[in-house]
C-alpha positions in Angstrom: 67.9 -28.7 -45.2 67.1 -25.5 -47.2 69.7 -26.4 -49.8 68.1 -29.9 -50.3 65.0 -27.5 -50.3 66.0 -25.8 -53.3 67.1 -28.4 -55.6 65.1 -29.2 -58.9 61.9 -30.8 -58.6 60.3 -31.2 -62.1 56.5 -32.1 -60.5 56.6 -29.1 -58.7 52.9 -27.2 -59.7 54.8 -23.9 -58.7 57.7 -21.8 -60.0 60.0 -22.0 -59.2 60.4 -26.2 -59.8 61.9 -26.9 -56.5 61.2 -29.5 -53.6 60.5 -26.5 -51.2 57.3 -25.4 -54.0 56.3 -29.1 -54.2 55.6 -29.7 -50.9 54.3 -26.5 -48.8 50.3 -26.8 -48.2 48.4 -24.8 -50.6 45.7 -23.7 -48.1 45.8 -23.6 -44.3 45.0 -26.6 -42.1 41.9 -24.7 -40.7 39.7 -22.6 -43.1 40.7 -19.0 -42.0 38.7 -16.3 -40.1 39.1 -13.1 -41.3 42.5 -12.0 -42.8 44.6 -15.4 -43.2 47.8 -14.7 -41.1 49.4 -17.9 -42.6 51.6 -21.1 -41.6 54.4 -19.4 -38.8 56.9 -22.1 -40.5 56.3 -20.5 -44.2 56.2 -17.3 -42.7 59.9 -18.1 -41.3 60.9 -18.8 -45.2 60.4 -14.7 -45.6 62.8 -13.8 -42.6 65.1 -16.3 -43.5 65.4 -14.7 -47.1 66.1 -11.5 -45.3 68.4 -12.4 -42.5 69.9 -16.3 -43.2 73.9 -16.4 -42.7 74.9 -18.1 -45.3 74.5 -15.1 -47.9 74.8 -17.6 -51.0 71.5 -19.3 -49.2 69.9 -16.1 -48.4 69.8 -15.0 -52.4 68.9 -18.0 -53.7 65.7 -17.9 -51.4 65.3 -14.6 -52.1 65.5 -15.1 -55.7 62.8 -18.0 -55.2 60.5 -15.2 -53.2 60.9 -12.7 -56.2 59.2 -15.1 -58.8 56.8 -17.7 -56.8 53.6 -18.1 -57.2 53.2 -21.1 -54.3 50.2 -19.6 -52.5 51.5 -20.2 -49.2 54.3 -17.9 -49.7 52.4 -15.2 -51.5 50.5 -15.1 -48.1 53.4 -15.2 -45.8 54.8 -12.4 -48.0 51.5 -10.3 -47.6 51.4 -10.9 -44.0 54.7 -9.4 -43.7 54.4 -6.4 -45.9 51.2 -5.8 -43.9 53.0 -5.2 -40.5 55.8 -3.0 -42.7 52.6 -0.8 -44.4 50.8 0.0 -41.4 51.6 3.5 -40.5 53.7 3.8 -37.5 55.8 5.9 -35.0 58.8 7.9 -37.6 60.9 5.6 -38.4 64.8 6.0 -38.5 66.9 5.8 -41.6 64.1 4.7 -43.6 63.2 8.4 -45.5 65.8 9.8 -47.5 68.1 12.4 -45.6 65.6 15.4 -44.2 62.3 13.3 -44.5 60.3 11.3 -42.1 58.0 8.2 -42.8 56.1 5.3 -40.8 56.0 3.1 -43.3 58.6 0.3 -43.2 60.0 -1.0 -46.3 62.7 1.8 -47.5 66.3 2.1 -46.1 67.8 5.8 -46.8 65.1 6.5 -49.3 66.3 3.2 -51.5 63.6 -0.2 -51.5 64.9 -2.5 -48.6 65.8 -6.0 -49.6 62.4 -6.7 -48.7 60.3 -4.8 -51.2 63.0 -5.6 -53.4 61.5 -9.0 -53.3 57.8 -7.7 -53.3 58.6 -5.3 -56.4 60.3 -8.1 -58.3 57.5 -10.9 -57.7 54.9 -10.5 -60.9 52.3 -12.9 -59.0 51.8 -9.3 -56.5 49.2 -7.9 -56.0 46.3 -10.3 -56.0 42.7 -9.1 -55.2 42.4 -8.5 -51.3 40.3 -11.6 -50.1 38.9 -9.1 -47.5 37.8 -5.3 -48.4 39.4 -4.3 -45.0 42.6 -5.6 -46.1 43.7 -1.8 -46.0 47.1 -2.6 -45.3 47.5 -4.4 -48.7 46.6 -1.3 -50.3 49.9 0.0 -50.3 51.3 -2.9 -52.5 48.5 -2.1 -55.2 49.9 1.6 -54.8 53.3 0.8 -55.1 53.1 -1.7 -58.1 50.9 0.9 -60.1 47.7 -1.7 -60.0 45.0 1.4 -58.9 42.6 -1.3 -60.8 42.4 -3.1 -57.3 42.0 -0.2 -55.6 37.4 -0.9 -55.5 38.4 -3.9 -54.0 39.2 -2.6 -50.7 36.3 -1.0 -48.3 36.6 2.8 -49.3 35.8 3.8 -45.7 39.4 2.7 -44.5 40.6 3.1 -47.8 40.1 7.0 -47.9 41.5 7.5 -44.9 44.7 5.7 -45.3 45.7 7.2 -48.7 45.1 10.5 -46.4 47.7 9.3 -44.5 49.8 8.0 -46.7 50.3 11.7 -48.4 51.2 12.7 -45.0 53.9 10.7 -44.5 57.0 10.4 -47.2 56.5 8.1 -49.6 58.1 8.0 -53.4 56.3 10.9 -55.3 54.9 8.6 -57.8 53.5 6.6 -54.8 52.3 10.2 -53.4 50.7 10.8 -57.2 48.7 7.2 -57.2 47.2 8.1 -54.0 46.0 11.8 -55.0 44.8 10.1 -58.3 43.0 7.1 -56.1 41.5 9.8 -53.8 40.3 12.0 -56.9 38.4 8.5 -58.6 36.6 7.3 -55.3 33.6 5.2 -56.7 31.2 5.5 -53.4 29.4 7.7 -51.4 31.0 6.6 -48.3 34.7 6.9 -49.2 33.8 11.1 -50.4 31.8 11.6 -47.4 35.0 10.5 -45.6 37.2 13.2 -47.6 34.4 15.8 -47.3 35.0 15.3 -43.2 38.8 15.7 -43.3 38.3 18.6 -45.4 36.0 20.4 -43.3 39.1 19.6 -40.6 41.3 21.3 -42.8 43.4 18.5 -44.3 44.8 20.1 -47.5 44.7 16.9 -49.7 41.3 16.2 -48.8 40.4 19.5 -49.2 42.4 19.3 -53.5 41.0 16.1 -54.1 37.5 17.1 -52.7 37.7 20.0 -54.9 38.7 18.9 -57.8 36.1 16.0 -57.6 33.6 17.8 -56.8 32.8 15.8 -53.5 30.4 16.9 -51.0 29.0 16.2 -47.4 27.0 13.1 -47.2 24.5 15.4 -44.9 22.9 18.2 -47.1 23.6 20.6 -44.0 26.9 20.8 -44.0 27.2 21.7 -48.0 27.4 25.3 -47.4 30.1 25.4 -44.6 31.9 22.8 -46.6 31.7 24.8 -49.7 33.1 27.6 -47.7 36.1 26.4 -45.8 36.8 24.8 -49.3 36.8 27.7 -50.6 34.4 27.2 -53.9 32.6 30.7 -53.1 30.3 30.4 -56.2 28.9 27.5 -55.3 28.5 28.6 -51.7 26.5 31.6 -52.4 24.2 29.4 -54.0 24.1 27.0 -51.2 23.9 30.1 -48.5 22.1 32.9 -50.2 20.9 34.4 -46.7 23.9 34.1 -45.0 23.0 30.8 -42.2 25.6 28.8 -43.0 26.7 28.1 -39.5 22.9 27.5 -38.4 22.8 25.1 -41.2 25.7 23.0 -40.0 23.3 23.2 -36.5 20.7 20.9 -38.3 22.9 18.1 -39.3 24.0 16.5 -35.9 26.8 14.6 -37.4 29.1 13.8 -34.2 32.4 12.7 -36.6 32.9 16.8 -37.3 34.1 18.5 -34.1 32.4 22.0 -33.3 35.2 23.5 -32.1 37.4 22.5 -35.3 34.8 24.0 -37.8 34.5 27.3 -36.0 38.4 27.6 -35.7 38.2 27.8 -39.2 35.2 29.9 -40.3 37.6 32.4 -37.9 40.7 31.5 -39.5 39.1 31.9 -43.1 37.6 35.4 -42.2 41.4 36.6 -41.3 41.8 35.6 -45.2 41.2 37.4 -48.9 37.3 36.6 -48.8 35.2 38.1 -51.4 33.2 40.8 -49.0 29.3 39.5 -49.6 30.7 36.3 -48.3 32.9 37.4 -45.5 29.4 39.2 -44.6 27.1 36.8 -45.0 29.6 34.7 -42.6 29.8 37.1 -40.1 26.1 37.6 -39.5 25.8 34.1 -39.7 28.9 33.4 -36.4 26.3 36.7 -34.5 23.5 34.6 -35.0 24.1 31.5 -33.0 21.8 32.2 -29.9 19.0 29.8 -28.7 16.6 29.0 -31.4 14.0 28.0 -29.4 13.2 24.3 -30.3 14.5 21.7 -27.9 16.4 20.0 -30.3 19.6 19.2 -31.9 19.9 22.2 -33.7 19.7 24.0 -29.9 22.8 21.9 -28.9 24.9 22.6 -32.1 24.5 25.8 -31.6 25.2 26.1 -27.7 28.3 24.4 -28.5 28.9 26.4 -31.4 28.6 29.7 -29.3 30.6 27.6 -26.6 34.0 27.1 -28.8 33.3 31.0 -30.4 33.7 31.9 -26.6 36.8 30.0 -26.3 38.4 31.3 -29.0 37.5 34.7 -27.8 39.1 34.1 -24.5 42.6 33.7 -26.5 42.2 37.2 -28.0 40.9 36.2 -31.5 39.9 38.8 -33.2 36.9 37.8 -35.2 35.6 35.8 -32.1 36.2 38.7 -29.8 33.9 41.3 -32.5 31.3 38.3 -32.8 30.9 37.7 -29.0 31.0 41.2 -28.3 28.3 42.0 -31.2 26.0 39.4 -30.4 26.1 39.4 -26.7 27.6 36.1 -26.1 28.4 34.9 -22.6 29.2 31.8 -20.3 25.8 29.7 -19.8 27.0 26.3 -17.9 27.4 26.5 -14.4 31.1 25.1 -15.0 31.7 27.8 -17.6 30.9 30.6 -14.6 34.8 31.6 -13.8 34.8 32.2 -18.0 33.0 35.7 -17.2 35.1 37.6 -15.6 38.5 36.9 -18.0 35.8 37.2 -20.8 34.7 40.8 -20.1 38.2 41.6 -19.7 39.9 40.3 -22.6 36.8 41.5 -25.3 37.3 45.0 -23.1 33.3 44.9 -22.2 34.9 47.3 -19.3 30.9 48.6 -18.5 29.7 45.9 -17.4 33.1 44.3 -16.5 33.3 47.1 -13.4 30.1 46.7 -12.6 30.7 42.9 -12.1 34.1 43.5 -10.1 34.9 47.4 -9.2 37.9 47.0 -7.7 38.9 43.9 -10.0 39.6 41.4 -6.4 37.1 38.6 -7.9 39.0 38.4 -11.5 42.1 38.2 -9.9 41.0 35.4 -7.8 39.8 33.5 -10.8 43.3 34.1 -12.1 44.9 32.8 -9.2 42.7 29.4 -9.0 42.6 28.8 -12.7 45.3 31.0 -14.5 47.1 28.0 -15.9 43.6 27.8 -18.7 44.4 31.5 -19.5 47.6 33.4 -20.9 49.3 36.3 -19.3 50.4 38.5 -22.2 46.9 38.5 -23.4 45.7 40.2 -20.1 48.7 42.3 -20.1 47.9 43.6 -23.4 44.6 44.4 -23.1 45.3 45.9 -19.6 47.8 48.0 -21.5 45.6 48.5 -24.3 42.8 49.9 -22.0 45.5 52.0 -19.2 44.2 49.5 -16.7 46.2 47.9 -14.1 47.6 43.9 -15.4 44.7 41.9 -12.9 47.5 39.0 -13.3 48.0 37.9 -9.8 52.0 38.2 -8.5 53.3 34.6 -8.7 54.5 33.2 -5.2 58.3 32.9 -4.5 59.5 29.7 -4.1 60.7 28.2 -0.5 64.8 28.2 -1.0 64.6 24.3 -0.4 61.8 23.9 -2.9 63.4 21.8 -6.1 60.3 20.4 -7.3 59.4 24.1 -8.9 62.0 24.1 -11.5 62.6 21.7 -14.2 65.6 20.6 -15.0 67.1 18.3 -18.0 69.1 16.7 -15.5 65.9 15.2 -13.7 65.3 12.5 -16.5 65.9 9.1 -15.2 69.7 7.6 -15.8 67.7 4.7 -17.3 66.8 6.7 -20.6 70.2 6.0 -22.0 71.8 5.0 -25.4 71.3 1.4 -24.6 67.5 2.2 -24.8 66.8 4.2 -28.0 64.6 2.0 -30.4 64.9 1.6 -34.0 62.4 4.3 -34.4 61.3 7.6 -32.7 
């Protein structure tokens, strides 16, 4: 049948002039809804181009694949490079020797016989018929076409070349997609790059820079500006030092609290120029109520929230802020916080007048010491010449197994027989 297929067929509308180009549908049987997932019998012309046994068969399709322009095989083509795009788990094999990648179409590093076919066809890319199509961006990537790039919705399309660069790809591939992220034509698609910069994404944060992107929200310049690092243009944005209580004002829930203050911490730990690294210190000291019912009070009670957190895990900068500004535990299920907090930021006053003989701390620690880490207490305990308030761990009962872990313990059934193509 599929040698009949491709014999000569002069009336054929398609290249290449065969009987199989003359008579496949050009359109589906239904009008489609959404992205057109194609005729499963075409689709079955693409594995059998891949995997048929007779090998002198399997080229010749494959030859046919790398030159068509039959619609119904440029679609099952797409559909299948689709599934083979989409990031996935690691692969295995698939990355050159040392490299990971979730994308599907490379075996050692080297095109798989697959994109092989996809590279060779000149009728690919064509135009996504649907802007979020994002999995056909890839092809435009990989053939060097960024011209279709504005055809795709730049929402998804800014974070998928984000995730492209993390994953190995061919550098020129890597290249297209720092260029694609540098030329973003909406608002939307920078505001998406401005938000995985403020979350510390390093390509985000080089192509927000050198584009000169910035926060669709107006409160969030100055702490973008900041973590980005463009310190003139902060102290223009901040000139009295509120950049966090600006950040308060915007309410934008796709930025996590707890991220940004991580690193306004982290950046303080850094070569700062000093009026900045002062203007954001009294800016994490002045984070307490501010009186109007509002958003901007819930920013910054979860603002002084994660500072407390990353106080309780001996961070220096959190420790001087909470201890400068007075900053303690205000939810009812923040309460067993106090205790371990007055230790570990060594407020010993009003620690011993809380717990003289230290019994209510170390019953905190003995409910809820897996939230906490010993060498912290240990070294402030030290530190300070105080007794380690770490309560003794229990000894095991001799028949007890269920204590200890063990790599034996993994079921039998996690065998060789069982490992996947891909991790």
């Amino acid at each position: 049948m599929l040698e009949f297929l491709l014999e000569a067929d002069p009336t054929s509308p398609y290249q290449p002039q065969v009987r199989l180009t003359a008579c496949l549908p050009q359109t589906a049987v239904e009008p489609p809804v959404g992205v057109y997932t194609g005729d499963p019998k075409v689709q079955e012309l693409v594995d059998a181009a891949l995997g048929f046994p007779d090998p002198e068969l399997r080229q010749r399709l494959a030859d046919l694949l790398s030159v068509t322009d039959q619609p119904g095989l440029l679609d099952a083509l797409e559909i299948k490079f689709r599934f083979r795009a989409r990031p996935g788990p690691f692969y295995v094999g698939v990355a050159p020797p040392g490299h990971e990648t979730r994308c599907d179409l490379w075996e050692g590093g080297e095109p798989d016989s697959f994109l092989k076919i996809i590279s060779a066809n000149p009728n690919l890319p064509r135009r996504p018929a649907e802007p979020d199509d994002i999995d056909l961006a890839l092809l435009a990537l990989l053939k060097d076409r960024l011209d279709l790039l504005p055809a795709f919705d730049e929402r998804a399309l800014a974070p998928r070349l984000l995730e492209y660069l993390d994953t190995w790809l061919p550098d020129p591939v890597h290249e297209r997609c720092r260029r694609a992220l540098h030329d973003l034509s909406s608002r939307e698609g920078a505001a998406v790059v401005c938000v995985r910069a403020l979350h510390g994404d390093p390509e985000a944060i080089a192509a927000a820079r050198d584009a000169g992107y910035r926060p669709a929200n107006p409160a969030w310049v100055p702490v973008f500006l900041l973590l980005t690092r463009q310190f003139a243009a902060y102290r223009e944005a901040d000139p009295d030092g509120q950049v966090l209580q600006l950040a308060c004002s915007a309410g934008e829930p796709r930025i996590m609290v707890d991220v940004v203050i991580r690193r306004v911490l982290a950046i303080l730990s850094t070569d700062l120029p000093d009026d900045v690294a002062a203007a954001v210190r009294r800016s994490l000291r002045d984070l307490g109520p501010s009186g109007d019912p509002s958003v901007e009070d819930l920013e910054r009670r979860w603002m002084r929230r994660a500072i407390l957190d990353q106080a309780l895990k001996r961070k220096r900068e959190a420790v001087a802020a909470v201890v400068d500004a007075g900053y303690l535990p205000e939810d009812e299920d923040d309460e067993h916080d106090l205790l371990p907090l007055l230790f570990l930021t060594e407020q010993f006053e009003r620690y011993d007048r809380e717990d003289p003989d230290g019994t209510k701390l170390r019953a905190v620690l003995a409910e809820r010491g897996h939230e906490y880490r010993h060498k912290h207490f240990r070294m402030v305990a030290k530190r300070a010449g105080r007794p380690d308030p770490w309560p003794p761990e229990e000894p095991s009962s001799p028949g007890d197994r269920s204590s200890t872990w063990r790599p034996t313990t993994w079921p039998s059934s996690f065998g060789a027989g069982s490992v996947g193509p891909f991790i």
